[in-house]
C-alpha positions as a printed Julia matrix, in Angstrom:
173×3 Matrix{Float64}:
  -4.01  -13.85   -2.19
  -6.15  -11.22   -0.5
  -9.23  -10.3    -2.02
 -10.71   -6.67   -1.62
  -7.81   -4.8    -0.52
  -8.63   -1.07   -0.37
  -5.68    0.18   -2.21
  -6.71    4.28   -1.38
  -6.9     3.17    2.09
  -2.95    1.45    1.85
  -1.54    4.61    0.48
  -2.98    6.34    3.22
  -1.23    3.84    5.33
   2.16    4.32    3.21
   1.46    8.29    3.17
   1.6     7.99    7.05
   4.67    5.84    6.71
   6.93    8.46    4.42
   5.28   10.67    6.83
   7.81    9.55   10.02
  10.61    8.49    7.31
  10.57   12.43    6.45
  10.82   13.01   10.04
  14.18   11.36    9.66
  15.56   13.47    7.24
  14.73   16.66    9.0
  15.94   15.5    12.09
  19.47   14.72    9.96
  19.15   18.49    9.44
  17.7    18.68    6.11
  15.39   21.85    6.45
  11.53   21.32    5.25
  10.39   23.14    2.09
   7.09   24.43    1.47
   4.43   21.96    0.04
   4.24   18.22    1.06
   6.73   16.07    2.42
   9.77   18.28    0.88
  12.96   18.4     2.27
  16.28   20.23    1.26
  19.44   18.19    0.93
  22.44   20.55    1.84
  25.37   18.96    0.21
  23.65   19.11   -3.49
  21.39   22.24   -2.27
  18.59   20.51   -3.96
  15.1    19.56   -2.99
  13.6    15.89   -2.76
   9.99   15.08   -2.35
   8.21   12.02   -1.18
   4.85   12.43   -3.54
   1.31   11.17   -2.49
   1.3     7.2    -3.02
  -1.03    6.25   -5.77
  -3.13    3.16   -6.64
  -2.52    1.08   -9.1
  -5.29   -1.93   -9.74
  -3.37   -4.31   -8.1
  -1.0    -2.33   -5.48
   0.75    1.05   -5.06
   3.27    3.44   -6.41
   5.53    5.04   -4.09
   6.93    8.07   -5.89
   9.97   10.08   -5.44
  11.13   13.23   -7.06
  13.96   15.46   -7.67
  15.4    18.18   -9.27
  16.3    17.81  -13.04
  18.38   20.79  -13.74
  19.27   19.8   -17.53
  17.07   20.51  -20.73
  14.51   17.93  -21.42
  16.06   17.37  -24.83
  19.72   16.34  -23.76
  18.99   12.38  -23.83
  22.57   11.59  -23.31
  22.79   13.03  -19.65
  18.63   11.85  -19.2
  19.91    8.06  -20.47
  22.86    8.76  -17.82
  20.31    9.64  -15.01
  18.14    6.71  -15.49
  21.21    4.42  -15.87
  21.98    5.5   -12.35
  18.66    5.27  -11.0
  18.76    1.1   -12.4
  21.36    0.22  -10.25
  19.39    1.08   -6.69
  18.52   -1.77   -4.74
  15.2    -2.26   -5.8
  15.44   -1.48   -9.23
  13.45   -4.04  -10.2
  10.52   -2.54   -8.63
  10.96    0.58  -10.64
   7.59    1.55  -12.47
   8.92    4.27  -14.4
  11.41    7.04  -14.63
   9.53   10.58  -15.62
  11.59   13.49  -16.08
   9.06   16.39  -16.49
   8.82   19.69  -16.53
   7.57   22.04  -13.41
   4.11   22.27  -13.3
   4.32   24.96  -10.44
   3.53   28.87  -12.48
   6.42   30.77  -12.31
   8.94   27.55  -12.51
   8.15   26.55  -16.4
  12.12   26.05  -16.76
  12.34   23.81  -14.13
  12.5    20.28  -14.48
  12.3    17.63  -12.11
  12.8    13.34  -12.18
   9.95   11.28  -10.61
  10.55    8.03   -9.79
   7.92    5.77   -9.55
   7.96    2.12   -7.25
   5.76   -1.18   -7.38
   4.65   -2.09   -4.3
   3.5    -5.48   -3.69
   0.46   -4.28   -2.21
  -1.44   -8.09   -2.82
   1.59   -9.94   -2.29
   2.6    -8.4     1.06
  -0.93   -8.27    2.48
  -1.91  -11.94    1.4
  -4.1   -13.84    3.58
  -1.07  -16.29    4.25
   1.0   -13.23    4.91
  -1.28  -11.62    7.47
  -1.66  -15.21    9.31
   2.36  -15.2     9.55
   2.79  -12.25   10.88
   0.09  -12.54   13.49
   1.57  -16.0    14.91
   5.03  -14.9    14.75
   4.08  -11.59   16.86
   1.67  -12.93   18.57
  -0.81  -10.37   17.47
  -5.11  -10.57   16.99
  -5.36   -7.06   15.45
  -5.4    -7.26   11.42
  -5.67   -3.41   11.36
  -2.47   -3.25   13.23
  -0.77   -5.85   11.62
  -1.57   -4.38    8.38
   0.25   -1.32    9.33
   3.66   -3.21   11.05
   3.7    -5.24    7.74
   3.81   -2.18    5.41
   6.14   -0.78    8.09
   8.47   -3.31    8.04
   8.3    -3.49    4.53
   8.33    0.43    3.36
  10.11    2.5     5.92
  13.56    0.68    4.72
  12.69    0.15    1.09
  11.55    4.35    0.98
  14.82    4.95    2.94
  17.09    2.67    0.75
  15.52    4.35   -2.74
  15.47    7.66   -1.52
  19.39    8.09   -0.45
  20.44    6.54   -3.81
  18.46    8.93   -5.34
  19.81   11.47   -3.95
  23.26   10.07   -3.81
  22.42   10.08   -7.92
  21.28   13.77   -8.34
  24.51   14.76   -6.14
  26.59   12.88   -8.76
  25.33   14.53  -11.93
  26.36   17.88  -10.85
């Protein structure tokens, strides 16, 4: 494995990553919403957000959210929601499921989902890994082939967990 991997510097990487994967969904014609990488999904009329990417001590969290329009309290349709969120494609890199309250002023009865993702961070940027990916596209720059790695690996994996949840929110109503 890697030793010393910045993992502030990697979720900058990532950040810049959801950054053009946003790009996407606006260019779909999802408008933008105020405040981060925020975009409005028509069909539900419902807001999704790609939040900052945190550290963890051995990789990163990629972190989702969405609108939770149902009381905190009602477990049944929360057990419901986080049934649905399971059965993504990566569910088992799911972290955790945190459906909060707003913590905007002036949206206390709001309540949103967060969904938080494992990434590999060690795993994907392993010494061994780094050396493949150089021979195989015939590369000599380990800053840039730092950044096509967590390209290759992100951009689909953000894309793939984001439409299922929204594809989720849209079912519950």
């Amino acid at each position: 494995m890697s030793t010393n991997i910045n993992y502030k510097l990697i979720s900058e990487e990532i950040n810049q990553i959801l950054s053009g994967l946003y790009g996407i969904y606006i260019s779909d014609g999802r408008p933008t919403k105020k405040g981060g990488l925020r975009f409005l999904d028509v069909k539900s009329n419902k807001t999704f957000g790609f939040e900052k990417t945190r550290e963890t001590t051995n990789g990163n969290l990629l972190v989702f959210s969405a609108p939770y329009y149902f009381p905190l309290e009602n477990t049944e349709i929360k057990e419901k929601l986080e049934n649905e969120l399971k059965k993504s494609k990566h569910s088992e890199q799911i972290f955790e499921i945190w459906v909060r309250a707003s913590r905007d002023k002036g949206k206390e009865n709001k309540n949103f989902v967060e969904v938080k993702y494992n990434i590999p961070t060690e795993e994907l940027l392993s010494d061994e890994n780094i050396t493949k990916y150089a021979k195989e596209h015939n590369m000599t720059n380990s800053k840039m082939i730092i950044k096509y790695i967590l390209k290759d690996y992100v951009a689909p994996f953000a894309k793939d967990e984001m439409d299922h949840l929204i594809d989720t929110i849209r079912n519950l109503g």
